[in-house]
N, C-alpha and C positions, 0 to 999 in steps of 0.2 A: 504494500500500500504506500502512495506517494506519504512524505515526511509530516507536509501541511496538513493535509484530510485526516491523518492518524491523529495531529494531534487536537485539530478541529474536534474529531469526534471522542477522543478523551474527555473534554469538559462541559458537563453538564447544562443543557440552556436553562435560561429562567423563561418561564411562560412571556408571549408577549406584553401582554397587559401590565405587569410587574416593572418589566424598562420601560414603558409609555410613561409610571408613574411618577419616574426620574425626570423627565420634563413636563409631570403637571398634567399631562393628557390622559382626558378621561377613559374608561373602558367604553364610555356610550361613543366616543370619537372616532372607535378604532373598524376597522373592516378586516378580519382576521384570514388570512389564507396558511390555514392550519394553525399550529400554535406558535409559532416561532418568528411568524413574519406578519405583519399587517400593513394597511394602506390607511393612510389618515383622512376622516372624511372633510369637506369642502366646508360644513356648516362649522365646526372646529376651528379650521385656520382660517376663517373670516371674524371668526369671535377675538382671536388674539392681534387683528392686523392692529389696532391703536397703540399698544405695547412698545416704549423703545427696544430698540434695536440692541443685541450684545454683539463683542467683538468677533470681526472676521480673520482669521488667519489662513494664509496661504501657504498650503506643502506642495512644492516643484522640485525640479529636479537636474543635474545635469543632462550633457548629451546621451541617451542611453547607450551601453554596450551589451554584448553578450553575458559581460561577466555582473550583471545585476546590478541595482542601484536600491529597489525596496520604497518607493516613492508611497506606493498606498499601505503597505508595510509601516514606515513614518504615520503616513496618516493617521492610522488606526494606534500606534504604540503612545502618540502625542495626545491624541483627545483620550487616552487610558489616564497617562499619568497626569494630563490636568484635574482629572476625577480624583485622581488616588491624592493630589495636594489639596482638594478642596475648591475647585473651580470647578463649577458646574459645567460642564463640556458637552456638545453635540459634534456630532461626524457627520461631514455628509462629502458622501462619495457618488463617483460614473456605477451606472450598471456596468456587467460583463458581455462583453458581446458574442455568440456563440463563434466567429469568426475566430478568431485568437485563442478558444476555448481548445475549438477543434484542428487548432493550424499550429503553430510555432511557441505565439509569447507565451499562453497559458492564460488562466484566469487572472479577476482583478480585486481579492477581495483579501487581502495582504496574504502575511505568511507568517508559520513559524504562532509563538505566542500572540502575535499582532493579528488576528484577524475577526472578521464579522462572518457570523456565523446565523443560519447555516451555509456551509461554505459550497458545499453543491448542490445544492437549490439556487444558491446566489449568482452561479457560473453558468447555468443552464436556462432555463425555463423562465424560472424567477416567477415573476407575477404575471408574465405576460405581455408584458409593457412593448415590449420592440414586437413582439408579434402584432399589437394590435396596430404602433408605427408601420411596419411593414403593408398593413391594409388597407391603413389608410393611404399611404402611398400608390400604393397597387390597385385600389380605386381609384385615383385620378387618373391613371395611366389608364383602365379602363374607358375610363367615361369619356377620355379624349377619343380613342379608335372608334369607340360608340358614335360621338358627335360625327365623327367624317364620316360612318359607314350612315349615317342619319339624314345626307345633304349639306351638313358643314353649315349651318347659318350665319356659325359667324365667321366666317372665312378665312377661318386659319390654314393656311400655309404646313403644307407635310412636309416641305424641305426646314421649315422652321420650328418645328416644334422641341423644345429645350426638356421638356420632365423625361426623366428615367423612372424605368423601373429599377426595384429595389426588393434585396431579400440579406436575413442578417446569416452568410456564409460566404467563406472565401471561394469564388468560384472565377476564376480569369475567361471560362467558355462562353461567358455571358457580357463578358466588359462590351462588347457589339455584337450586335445579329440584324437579322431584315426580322419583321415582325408581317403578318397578317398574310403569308402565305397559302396556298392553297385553292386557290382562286374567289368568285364573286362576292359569293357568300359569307369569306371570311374576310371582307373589310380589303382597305388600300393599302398594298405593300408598301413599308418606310423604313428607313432606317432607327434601329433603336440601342438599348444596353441598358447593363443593370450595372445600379452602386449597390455596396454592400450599405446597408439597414444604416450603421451609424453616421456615414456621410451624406445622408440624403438632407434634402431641405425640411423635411416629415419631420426628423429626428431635430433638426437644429430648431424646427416653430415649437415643440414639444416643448423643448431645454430650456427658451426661452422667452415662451409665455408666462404671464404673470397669472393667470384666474384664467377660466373657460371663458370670459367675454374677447380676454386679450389673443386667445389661443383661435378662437372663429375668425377674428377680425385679421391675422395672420394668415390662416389659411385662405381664407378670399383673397391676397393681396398676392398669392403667389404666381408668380407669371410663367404660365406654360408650353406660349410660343408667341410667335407672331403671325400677321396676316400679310398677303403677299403685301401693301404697300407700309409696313413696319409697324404698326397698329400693335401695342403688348394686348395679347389676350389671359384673363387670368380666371384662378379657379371660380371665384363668384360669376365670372360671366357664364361657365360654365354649368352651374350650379351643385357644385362638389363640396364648397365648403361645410355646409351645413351637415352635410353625413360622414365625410372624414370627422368633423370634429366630434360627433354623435362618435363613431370609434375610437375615438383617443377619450370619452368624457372621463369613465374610470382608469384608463392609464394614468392621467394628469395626478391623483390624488399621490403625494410621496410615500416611498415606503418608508419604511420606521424594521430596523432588525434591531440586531446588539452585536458587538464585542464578545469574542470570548472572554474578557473579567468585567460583563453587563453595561457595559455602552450603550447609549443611543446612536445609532448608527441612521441618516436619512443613506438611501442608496436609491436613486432616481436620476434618470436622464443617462446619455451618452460619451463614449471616449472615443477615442483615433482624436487627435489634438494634431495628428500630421495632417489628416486630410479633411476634418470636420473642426468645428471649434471646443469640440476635447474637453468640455465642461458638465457637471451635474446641471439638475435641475434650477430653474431660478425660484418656482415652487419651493423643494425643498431648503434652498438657501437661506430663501427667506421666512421660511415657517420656522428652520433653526434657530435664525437671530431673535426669532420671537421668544423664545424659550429656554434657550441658553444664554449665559454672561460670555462665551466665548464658542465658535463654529471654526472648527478645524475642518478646511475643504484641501481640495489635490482638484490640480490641472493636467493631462495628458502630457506624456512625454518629456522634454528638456524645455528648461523655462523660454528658449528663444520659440515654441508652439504655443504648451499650451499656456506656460503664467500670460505670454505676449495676448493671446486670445482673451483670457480669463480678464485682462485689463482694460483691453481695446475694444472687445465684443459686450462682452457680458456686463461685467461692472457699470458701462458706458449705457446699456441698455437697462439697466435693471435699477441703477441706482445706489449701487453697493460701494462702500467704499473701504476698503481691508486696510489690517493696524499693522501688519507683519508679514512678511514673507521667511519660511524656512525651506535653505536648499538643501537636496539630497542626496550626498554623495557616497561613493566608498573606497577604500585605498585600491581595492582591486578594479575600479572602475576608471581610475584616474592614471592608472599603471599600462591599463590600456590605453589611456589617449595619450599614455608616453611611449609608445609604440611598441609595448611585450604582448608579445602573443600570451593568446588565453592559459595555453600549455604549463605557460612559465611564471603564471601569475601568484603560484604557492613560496616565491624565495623574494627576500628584501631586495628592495629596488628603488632607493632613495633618489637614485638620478630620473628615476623615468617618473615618480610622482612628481618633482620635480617640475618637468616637461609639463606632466599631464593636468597640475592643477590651473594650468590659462585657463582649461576650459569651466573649468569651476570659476574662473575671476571674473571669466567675462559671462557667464549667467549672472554672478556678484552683482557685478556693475552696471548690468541691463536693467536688473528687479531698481536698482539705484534712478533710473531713468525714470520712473514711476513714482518716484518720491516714496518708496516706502522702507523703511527700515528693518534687515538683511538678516537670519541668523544662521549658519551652517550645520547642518545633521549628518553625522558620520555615521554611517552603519557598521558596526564591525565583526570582522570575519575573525575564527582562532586562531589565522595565520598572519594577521597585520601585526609592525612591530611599533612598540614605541618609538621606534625613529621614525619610519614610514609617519606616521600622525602628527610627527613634531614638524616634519616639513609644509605639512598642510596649514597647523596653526600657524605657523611663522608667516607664511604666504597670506594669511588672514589676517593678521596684527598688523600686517601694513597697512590694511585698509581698513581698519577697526572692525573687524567682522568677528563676533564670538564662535568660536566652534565648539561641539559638542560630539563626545564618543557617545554613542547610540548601542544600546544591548537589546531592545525591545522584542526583536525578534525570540530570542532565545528566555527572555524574564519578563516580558509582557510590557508593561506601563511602567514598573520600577525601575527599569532600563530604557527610560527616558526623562526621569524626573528632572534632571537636571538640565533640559531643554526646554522641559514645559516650566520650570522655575521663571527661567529665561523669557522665555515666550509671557509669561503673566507679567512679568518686571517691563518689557518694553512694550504691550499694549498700557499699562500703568502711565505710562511717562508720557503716550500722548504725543508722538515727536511723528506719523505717517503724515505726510501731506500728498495724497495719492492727486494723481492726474495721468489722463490716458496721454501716450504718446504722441499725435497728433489731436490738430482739430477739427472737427465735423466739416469747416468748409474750405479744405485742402483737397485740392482735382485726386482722383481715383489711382492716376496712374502716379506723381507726387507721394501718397500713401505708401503706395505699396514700393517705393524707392525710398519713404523713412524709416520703414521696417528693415529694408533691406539692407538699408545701413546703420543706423543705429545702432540694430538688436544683433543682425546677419556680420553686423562689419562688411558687406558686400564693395565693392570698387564701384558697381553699374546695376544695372537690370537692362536685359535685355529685353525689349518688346519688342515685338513685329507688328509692322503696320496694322496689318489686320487687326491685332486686336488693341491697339490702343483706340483707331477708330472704333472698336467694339466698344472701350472704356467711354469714348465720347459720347458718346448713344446710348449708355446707359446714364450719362449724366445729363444730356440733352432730355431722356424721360426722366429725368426729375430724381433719380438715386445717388450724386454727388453727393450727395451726404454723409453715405453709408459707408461703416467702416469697411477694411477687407483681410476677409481672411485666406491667408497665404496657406497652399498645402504644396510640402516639399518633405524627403528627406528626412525623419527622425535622430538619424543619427550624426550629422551634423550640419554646422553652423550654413555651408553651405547646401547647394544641390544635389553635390557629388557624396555620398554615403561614406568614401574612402576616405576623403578629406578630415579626419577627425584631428582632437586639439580645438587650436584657437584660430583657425584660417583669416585672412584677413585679405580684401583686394580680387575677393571671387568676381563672378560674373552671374547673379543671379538670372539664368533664365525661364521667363515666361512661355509655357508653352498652351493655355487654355484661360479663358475667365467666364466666367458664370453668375447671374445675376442671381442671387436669392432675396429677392423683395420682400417676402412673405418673413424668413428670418430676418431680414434687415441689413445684409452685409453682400459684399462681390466676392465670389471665391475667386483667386488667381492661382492655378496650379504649373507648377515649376518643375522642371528635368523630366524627370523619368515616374517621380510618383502616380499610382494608380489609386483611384476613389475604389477600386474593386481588385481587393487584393487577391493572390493567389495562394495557394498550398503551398508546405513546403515539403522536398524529396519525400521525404516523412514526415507525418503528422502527427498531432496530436493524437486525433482522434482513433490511430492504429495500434491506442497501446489504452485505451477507455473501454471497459465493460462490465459487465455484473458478475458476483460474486453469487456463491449458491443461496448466498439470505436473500438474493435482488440489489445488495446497496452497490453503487457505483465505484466501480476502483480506477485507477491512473490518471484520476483528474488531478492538473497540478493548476 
């Protein structure tokens, strides 16, 4: 049995109802799917919206490697030990997408002592939630082939039409195909494709709706193509809004688990922060602040994704404004960006952490571009030395950055106390003066070159005519405003994946942009990244199956 799941199911949950009580939420609030997990009902977190607000803390991460980092790991061990010091603490974490479950990264629901439990329920199935995004997406794609196979009233344009289909698994067979083959009867051949479930625009209105009025009013705005002379057509003209949103109504409500040492955990909304904006719900965000003096959230991937997203999209949309940022690193992570292979990552290697901590300085210095105030989370392995961690601190006392050895993994919350100490000392003080990186009325294509330099260090962005005239036109209908979310590359600062460390002087190139009105932002996708990832050689999912009781084994 994998290491996590053994120890998951070592310790005993406490009925839902019991951690609701921890934040004051009643048993009549709660919507129970089974005993361990529930959904918070709507009449509930409309009763607490007058409530001030408690503190937001952000867990991000460096660039990922192979050799781990533990970013929702953090998450989960930081809002333990705020509890175990007496700071009333909320979690609120991305769902798991089955794509990564059943493909490469694995689950998302930390590790080791550090997790929210149940930990395969949480990886799998869950409540439902992305199946019923999935449907409602896969309803609009419907109702479109519907309308042309119908006389098209409103004249949209088959060479124009911009929605994808969507399903939550890695499947690359699908990234295009012709759709409506067959001949007369089955509608007008077109070009189509499928994003995986969490990059779609479905998932990103879901994340960041505020209430069901704001979440309809989203889905009408989303533009699903155009008509031959450039006219956006969108889902209200269609008349789709009103029954996607009727399918996401009970998705919308947050779940509410626990911690394995009794956490409130919210776990609602989506991740991929490389190709989608890699954020939880704004639901569940804000129904934590409601409730807790202190919400411990995680952004996707390396701060230059998802914290950059979590600032520039979310925050900016939502109204949130965080007291703290804590990055996520580890020696064996940073040994990698000093260029030792994975092989060699068990012997000290003071020179290559060395090397590798730019890449930790320059996520530092990014969160710093946001005005918010910085603190470092080491995770540690039985093979790191105290010298290896001396080079790290030192590299941090230059820029006044605290660091902190991290055990939470292996001792839950008490192997982090001394970050959550931290963590309550500098919400205390009062010193975030957050602000998103640009301003709402900076041109589209501008944006996406302050990202790319600021946060990227990029030299340029390349655009091709084409689509910056596409950027025009999307500003010309009236979306200059909107921020943009860039999907590239997780693993580093650049496009190129090899590129790791601290590159500097790349050449960011553009190679698609995409309007999502409806969420409110312009995707711009760069290099090689795919919205629809694929398998890898081996998957996850060739090593996952039932034991003779039924329970599931080699989920990691």
């Amino acid at each position: 049995m994998n290491h996590d799941l053994a120890i998951a199911r070592s310790v005993p949950l406490r009925p839902i109802a019991e951690v609701a009580t921890k934040l004051e939420i009643p048993a009549d609030a709660l919507e129970p799917y089974g005993r361990f997990k529930a959904k918070v009902g709507f009449d509930f977190i409309r009763s607490v919206q007058d409530r001030p607000d408690g503190a937001l803390v952000l867990v991000t991460g460096i660039s990922p490697t192979p050799a781990g980092e533990g970013k929702t790991t953090t998450t989960v061990g930081l809002g333990d030990a705020l509890n175990r010091i007496g700071v009333r603490a909320a979690i609120c974490l991305r769902e798991p997408s089955l794509g990564p479950s059943f493909g490469q990264k694995g689950g998302a629901a930390g590790g080791g002592r550090a997790q929210v439990a149940p930990m395969d329920e949480i990886n799998l199935h869950f409540t439902g939630d992305f199946h019923a995004i999935t449907a409602a997406n896969n309803l609009l794609a419907a109702m479109i082939d519907n309308h042309l196979y119908w006389g098209n009233e409103l004249g949209l344009d088959p060479r124009r039409i911009t929605w994808r289909r969507a399903m939550d698994m890695n499947d690359r067979a699908l990234r295009g195909m012709v759709v409506s083959l067959g001949g007369v009867a089955n509608g007008f051949p077109r070009e189509d494709g499928f994003d995986i479930t969490v990059a779609s625009e479905a998932m990103a209105v879901f994340c960041l709706a505020r209430d069901l009025d704001d979440l309809q009013a989203r889905l009408g705005r989303i533009v699903i193509g155009q008509t031959r002379d450039g006219r956006n057509v969108t889902a209200r003209d269609l008349k789709a809004d009103g029954a996607m949103a009727a399918l996401l109504r009970d998705a919308l409500q947050p779940n509410l688990v626990q911690t394995l040492e009794g956490s409130p955990a919210f776990v609602h909304g989506g991740p991929f922060a490389n190709i989608a904006h890699g954020c939880n719900s704004v639901m569940a965000t804000r129904l934590g602040l409601k409730l807790a003096d202190v919400v411990v959230t995680e952004a996707g991937f390396g701060a230059d994704l998802g914290a950059e997203k979590f600032l520039d999209i979310k925050c900016r949309a939502a109204g949130l404004r965080p007291a703290a940022a804590v990055v996520v690193a580890t020696i064996r992570a940073l040994k990698m960006h000093g260029g030792v292979a994975r092989a060699d990552l068990g012997r000290e290697d003071t020179q290559a952490v060395a090397r590798g901590v730019a890449n930790l300085a320059r996520h530092v210095e990014n969160l710093g571009k946001f005005g918010l105030p910085v603190l470092v989370g080491l995770n540690r392995f039985d093979l790191d030395t105290d010298a290896e961690f001396a080079v790290v601190e030192a590299a941090m006392a230059t820029r006044r950055v605290p660091v902190f050895r991290c055990t939470h993994w292996a001792d839950g919350g008490a192997g982090a106390e001394a970050l959550a100490r931290a963590v309550a000392d500098t919400i205390a003080l009062g010193e975030a003066r957050y602000a998103p990186l640009y301003p709402d009325g900076m041109g589209l294509a501008d944006k996406i070159r302050t990202v790319a330099r600021e946060i990227y260090h990029a030299g340029d962005v390349s655009i091709p005519d084409h689509l910056a005239q596409r950027l025009a036109r999307f500003e010309a209908a009236g979306f200059g405003h909107a921020p943009v979310c860039i999907a590239k590359t997780q693993y580093s600062f650049s496009a190129d994946p090899r590129l790791m460390g601290a590159p500097e002087g790349h050449v960011l190139p553009l190679r698609e942009v995409r309007l999502s009105a409806g969420a409110g932002f312009v995707v711009a996708i760069c290099g090689d990244i795919m919205t629809m990832p694929g398998l890898p050689r081996t998957p996850a999912a060739a090593a996952i199956r039932l034991d003779a009781a039924g329970r599931i084994e080699g989920l990691f």
